[in-house]
FIGUKOL-382159 format. One line per field, with one value per residue (C-alpha): residue in three letters; x, y, z. Coordinates in Angstrom, 3 decimals. Last residue first. Layout:
! residues N
type: c(Ala:...)
px: c(X:...)
py: c(Y:...)
pz: c(Z:...)
//
This chain:
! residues 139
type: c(Unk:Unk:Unk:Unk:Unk:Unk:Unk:Unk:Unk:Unk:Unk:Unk:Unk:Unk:Unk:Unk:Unk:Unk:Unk:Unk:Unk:Unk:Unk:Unk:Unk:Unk:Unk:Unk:Unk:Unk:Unk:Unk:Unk:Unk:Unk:Unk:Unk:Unk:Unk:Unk:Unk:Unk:Unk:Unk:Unk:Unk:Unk:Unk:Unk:Unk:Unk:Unk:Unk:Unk:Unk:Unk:Unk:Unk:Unk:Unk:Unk:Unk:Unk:Unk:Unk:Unk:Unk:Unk:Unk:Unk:Unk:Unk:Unk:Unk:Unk:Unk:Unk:Unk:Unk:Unk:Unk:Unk:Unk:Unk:Unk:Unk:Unk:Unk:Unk:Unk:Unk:Unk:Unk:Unk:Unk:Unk:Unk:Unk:Unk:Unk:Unk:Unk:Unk:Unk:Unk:Unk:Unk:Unk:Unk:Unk:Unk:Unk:Unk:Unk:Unk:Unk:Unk:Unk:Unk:Unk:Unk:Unk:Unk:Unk:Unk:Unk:Unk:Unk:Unk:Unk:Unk:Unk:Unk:Unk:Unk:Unk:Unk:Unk:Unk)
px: c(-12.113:-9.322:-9.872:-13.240:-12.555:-10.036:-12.746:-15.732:-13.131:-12.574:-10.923:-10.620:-7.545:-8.669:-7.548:-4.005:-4.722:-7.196:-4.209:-2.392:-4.420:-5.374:-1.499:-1.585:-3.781:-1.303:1.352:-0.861:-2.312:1.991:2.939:4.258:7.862:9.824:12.073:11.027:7.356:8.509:10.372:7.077:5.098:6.975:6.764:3.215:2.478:5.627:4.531:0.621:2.398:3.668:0.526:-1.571:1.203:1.181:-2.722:-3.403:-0.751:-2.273:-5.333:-6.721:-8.210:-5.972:-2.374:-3.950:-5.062:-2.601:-0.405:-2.950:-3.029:0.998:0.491:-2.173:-0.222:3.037:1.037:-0.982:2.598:3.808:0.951:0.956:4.257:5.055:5.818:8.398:8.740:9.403:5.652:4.769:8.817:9.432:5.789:4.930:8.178:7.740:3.988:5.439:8.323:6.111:3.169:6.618:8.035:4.260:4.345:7.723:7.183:3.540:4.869:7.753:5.719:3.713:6.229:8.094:4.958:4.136:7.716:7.422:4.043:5.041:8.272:5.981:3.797:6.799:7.445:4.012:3.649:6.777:5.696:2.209:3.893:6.572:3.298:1.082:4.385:5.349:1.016:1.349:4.601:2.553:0.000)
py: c(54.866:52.447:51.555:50.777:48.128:46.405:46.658:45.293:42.643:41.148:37.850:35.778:33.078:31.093:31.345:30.399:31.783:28.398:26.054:27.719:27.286:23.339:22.936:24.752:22.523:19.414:20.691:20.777:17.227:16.117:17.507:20.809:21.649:19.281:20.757:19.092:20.747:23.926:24.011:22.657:25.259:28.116:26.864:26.650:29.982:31.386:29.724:30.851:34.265:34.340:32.749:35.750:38.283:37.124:37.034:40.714:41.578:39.659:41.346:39.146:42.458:45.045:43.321:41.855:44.901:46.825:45.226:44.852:48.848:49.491:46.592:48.036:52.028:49.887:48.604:51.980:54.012:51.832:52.285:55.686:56.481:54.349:56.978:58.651:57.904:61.427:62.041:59.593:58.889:59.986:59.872:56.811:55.231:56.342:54.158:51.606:51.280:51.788:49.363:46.836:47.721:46.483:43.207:42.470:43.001:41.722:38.746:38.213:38.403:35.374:33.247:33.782:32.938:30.053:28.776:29.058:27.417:24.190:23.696:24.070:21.666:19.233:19.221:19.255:15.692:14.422:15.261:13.640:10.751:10.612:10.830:7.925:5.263:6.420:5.498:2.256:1.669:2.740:0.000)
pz: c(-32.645:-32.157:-28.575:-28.739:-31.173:-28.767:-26.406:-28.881:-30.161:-26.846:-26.962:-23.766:-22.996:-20.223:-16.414:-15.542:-12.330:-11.585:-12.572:-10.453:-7.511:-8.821:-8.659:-5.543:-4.236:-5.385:-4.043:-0.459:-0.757:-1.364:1.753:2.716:4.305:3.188:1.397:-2.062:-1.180:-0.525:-3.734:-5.341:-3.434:-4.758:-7.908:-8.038:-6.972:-9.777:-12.151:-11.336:-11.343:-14.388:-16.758:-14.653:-15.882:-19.256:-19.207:-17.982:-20.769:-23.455:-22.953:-26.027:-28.381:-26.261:-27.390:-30.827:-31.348:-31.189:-33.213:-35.894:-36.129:-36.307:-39.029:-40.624:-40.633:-42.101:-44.698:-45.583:-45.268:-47.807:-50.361:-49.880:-50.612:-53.299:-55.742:-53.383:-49.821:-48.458:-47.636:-44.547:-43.475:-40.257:-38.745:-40.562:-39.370:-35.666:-35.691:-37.165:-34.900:-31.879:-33.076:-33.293:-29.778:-28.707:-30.435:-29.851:-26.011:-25.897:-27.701:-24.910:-22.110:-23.862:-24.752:-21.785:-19.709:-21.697:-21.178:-17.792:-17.585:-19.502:-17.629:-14.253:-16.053:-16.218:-13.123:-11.929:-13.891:-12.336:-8.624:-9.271:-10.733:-8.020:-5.725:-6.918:-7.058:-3.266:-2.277:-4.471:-1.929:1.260:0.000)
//
């Protein structure tokens, strides 16, 4: 019984392990699209303003491709609040991982790693698209 017991709890701890791995690099991932995403609205924005008259006969069509990507940046940032979600995706990592170092010290059992598991798991939340905000925004 106690060894079924050891064989239930090194999956457990396994499983979080790798879920932990999973959540990181879903946090990087995401923090890191709201960076690129945002320095590129920036860029494009800057570029119009430099260059919007002093492109020569394709002028207007460049300026309309940078303006849509400047525009779809945005969007995509307001239209899935991918910063609200980055920092909910970080700091169910960090949650969990703090009780998965307290649980290799010895500190909490396995019933409490696995409640912050289901803690986490609740901060992960879902991914929500607002177009009406990211609409708003715009106009």
């Amino acid at each position: 019984m106690a060894n079924d017991t050891q064989i239930f709890e090194d999956a457990v701890v396994n499983d979080i392990k790798k879920n932990l791995d999973i959540w990181r690099r879903m946090a990087n991932s995401l923090q890191g699209g709201v960076i690129a995403l945002g320095v590129t609205s920036i860029l494009s924005s800057l570029f119009i303003t430099a260059f919007a008259g002093v492109l020569g006969n394709h002028d207007s069509t460049i300026i309309r491709i940078v303006a849509f990507v400047a525009t779809l940046s945005l969007t995509l940032i307001g239209a899935f609040n991918l910063p609200a979600k980055a920092s909910s995706v970080r700091n169910a990592w960090r949650h969990l991982n703090k009780a998965f170092y307290s649980f290799s010290a010895r500190r909490i059992d396995i019933d409490a790693l696995i409640k912050a598991y289901e803690e986490g798991e609740s901060m992960l939340g879902s991914v929500d698209f607002s177009y009406d905000k990211a609409r708003a925004k715009q106009e």
